[in-house]
C-alpha positions as CSV (number, residue, x, y, z in Angstrom):
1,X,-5.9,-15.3,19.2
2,X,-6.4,-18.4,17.2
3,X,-10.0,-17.8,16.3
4,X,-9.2,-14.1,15.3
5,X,-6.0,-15.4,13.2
6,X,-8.3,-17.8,11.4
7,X,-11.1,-15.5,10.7
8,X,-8.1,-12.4,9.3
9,X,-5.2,-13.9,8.1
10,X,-6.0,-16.3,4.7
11,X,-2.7,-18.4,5.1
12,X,-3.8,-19.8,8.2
13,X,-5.7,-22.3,7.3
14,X,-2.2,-24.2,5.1
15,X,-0.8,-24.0,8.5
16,X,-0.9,-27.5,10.7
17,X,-2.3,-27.4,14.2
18,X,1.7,-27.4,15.8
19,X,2.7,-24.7,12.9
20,X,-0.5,-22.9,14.4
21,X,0.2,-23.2,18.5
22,X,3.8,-21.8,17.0
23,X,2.6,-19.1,15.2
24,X,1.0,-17.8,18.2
25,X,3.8,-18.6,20.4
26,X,5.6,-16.2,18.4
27,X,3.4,-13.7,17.8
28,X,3.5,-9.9,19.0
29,X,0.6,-7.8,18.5
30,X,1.2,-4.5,17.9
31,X,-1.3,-1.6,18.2
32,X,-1.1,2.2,16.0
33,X,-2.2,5.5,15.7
34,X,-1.9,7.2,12.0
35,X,1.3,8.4,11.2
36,X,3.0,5.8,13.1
37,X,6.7,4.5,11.5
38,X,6.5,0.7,11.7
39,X,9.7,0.6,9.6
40,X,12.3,3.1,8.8
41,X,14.0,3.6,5.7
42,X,17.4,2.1,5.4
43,X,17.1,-0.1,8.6
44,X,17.0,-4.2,8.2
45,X,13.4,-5.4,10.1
46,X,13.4,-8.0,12.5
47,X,9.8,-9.1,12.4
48,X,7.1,-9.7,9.4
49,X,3.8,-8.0,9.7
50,X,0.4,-8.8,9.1
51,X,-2.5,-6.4,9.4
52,X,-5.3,-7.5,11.7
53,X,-7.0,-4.0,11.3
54,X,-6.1,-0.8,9.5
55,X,-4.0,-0.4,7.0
56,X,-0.2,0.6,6.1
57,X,1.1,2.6,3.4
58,X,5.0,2.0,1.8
59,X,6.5,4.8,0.6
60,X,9.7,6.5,-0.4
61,X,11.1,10.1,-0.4
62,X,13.1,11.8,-2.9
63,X,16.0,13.9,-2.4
64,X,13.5,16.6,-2.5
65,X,11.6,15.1,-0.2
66,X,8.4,14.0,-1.8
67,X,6.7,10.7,-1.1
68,X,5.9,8.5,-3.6
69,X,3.2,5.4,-2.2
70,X,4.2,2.0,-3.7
71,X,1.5,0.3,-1.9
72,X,-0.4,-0.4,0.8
73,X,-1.2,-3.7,3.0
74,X,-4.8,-3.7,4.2
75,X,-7.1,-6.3,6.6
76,X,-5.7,-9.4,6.2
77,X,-2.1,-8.6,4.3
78,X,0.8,-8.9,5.0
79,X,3.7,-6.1,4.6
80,X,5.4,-7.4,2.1
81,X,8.2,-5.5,1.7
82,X,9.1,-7.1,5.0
83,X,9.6,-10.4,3.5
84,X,12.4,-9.0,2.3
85,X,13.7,-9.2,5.8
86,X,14.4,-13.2,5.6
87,X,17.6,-11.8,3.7
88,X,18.6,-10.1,6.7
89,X,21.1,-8.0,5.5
90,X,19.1,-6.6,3.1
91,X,17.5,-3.4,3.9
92,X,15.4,-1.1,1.6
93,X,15.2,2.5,1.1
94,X,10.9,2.8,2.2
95,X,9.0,3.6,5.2
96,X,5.9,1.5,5.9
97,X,3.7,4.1,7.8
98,X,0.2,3.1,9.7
99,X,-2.2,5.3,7.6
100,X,-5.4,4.1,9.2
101,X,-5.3,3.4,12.9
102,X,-4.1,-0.6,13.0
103,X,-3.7,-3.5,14.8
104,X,-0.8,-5.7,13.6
105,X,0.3,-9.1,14.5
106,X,4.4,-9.1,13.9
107,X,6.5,-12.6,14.0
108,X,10.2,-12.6,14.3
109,X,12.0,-13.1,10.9
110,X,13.9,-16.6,11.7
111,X,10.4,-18.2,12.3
112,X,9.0,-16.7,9.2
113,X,12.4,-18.1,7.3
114,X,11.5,-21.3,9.0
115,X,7.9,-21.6,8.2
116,X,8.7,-20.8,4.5
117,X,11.3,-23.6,4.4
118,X,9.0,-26.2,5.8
119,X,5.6,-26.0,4.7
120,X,5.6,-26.0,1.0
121,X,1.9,-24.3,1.0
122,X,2.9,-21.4,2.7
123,X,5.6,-20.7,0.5
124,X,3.9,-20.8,-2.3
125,X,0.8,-18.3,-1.0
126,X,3.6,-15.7,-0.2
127,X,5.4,-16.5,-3.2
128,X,2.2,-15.5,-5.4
129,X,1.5,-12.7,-3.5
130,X,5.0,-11.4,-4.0
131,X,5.0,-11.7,-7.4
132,X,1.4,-9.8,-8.1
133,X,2.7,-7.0,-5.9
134,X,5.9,-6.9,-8.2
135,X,3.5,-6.9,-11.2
136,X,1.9,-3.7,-9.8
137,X,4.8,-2.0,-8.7
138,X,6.0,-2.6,-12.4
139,X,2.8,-0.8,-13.7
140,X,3.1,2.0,-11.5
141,X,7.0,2.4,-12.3
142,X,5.6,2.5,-15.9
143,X,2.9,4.9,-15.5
144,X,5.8,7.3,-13.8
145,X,7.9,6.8,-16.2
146,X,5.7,7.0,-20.1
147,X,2.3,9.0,-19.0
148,X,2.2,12.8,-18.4
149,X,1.6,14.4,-15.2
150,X,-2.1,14.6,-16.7
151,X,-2.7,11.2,-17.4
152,X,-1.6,10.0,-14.2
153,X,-3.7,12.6,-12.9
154,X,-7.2,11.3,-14.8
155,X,-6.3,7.6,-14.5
156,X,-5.9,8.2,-10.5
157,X,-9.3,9.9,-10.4
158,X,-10.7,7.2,-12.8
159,X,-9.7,4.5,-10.6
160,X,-11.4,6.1,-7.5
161,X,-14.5,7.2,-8.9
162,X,-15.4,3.8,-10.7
163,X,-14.0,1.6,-7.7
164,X,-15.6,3.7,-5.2
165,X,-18.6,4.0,-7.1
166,X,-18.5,7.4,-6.2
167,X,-18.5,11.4,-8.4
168,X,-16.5,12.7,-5.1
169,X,-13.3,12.0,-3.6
170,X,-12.7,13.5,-0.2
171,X,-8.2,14.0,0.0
172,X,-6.0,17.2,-0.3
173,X,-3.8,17.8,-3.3
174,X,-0.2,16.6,-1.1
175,X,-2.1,13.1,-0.8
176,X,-2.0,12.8,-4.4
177,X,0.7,14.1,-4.9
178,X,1.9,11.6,-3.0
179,X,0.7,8.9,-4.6
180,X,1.5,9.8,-8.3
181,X,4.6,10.8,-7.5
182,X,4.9,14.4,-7.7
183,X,4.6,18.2,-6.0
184,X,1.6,19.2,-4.5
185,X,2.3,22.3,-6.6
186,X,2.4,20.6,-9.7
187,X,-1.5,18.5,-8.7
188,X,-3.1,22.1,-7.6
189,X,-2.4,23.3,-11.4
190,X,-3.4,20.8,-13.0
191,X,-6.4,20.5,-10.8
192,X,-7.0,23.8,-11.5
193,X,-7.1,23.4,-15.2
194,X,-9.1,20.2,-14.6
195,X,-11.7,22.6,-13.4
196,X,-11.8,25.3,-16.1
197,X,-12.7,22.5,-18.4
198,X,-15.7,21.4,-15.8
199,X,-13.9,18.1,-15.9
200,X,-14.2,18.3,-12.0
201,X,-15.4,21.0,-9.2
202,X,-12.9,21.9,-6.3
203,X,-14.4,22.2,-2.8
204,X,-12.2,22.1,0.2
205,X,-11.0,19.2,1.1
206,X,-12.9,17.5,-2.1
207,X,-13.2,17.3,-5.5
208,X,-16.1,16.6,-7.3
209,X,-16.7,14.9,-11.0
210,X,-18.7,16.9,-13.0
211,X,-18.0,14.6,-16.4
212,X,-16.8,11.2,-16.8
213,X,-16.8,11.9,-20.5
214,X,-14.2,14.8,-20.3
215,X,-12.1,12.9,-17.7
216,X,-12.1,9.9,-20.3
217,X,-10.8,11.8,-22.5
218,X,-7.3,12.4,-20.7
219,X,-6.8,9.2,-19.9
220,X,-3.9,7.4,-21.8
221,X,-4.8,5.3,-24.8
C-alpha cells in the first residue's frame, strides 16, 4: 500500500517512516459503486476518508427534499467534512455519497486526532485545506443567497464550458438542480428560455452552447 499511498495521497510525504508503517496499520480500504452512502446525515463518523479513486459528492436535503452539492472530494482528497469527526460528538446534517465508482482508504478518528496533535506538518496541510473549502462553501452560500436563479444558472454553465474546454455538457436538469440548489422544475424553464434566446440547444441528455456571448450576458456583474 505504501507505494500507492505515496504516489495518491499528497500529505504522505510530511509523514515519518513510523507515522507511515502506522498509517497503514490503520488503514481500511474501502471499495464503491455510485450511489453508495459513505456517511449518513445526522450520524457522528468513526473513520476519515481519503479517495484513492473516484470521487464523492456532499450534499444536503431540504425539507422538501432537494439536494443541494456543497462539494466534492476527488483522487487524492480527503472528505473533509469528516474531519469534523475528531469532535466526536459533533455530527452534521450531509450525506457524502460515492458519485463515481471509488476506492477509499478510511482511518479511525482517534489516530487521525493523534496524527494531527503530533506532527505539526500535517496539521497544518489539513488546516489549509479546511479553510479553502470553507472559502468556497462561503461563495457558494453567497451565490444562493444574492444571484437569481438565472445567474446561478449561466455562471454554472460558464464554469463547465471554460473548464472543460468544451460547447457541450452531457447531465440531466435534476443534476443541476442539484447543484445550484433548486427544483428540477424550476432548471427545465429556465433552460427552456435559455434556448429561445439560442443562448444554448437542448438535446437529450445534453445541452449544447450555441453563444458564449449571450451566456455572458446573464452572468452576474
Amino acid at each position: 500500500m505504501e507505494a500507492e499511498f505515496q504516489e495518491i495521497l499528497p500529505f504522505f510525504t510530511i509523514l515519518n517512516k513510523e507515522e507511515k508503517e502506522e498509517f497503514q496499520r490503520q488503514s481500511e480500504i474501502l471499495k464503491g459503486d455510485p450511489g453508495k452512502v459513505i456517511v449518513e446525515a445526522g450520524v457522528v463518523c468513526q473513520k476519515v476518508y481519503f479517495v484513492l479513486e473516484g470521487s464523492l459528492r456532499v450534499f444536503q436535503l431540504s425539507e422538501e427534499g432537494r439536494e443541494m452539492t456543497l462539494y466534492r472530494a476527488r483522487k487524492g482528497e480527503a472528505c473533509l467534512f469528516s474531519l469534523t469527526c475528531i469532535m466526536k460528538e459533533e455530527a452534521l446534517n450531509t450525506i457524502t455519497v460515492v458519485e463515481k465508482k471509488a476506492k477509499l482508504v478510511g482511518i479511525p478518528v482517534d489516530y487521525f486526532e493523534k496524527l494531527m496533535s503530533e506532527n505539526i506538518e500535517f496539521q497544518r496541510y489539513f488546516l489549509r485545506r479546511l479553510l479553502r473549502k470553507i472559502s468556497s462553501l462561503m461563495s457558494r452560500t453567497e451565490a444562493v443567497t444574492f444571484l437569481s436563479i438565472e445567474q446561478r444558472l449561466a455562471k454554472y454553465l460558464q464554469d463547465h464550458f471554460l473548464n472543460n474546454s468544451s460547447t457541450t455538457l452531457a447531465t440531466t436538469h435534476e443534476k443541476i438542480a442539484a447543484e445550484i440548489g433548486t427544483a428540477r422544475e424550476v432548471i427545465s424553464r429556465m433552460l427552456k428560455t435559455f434556448q429561445e434566446e439560442e443562448v444554448i440547444t437542448l438535446s437529450r441528455g445534453k445541452i449544447t452552447l450555441l453563444s458564449r456571448k449571450k451566456l455572458k450576458n446573464k452572468l452576474p456583474l
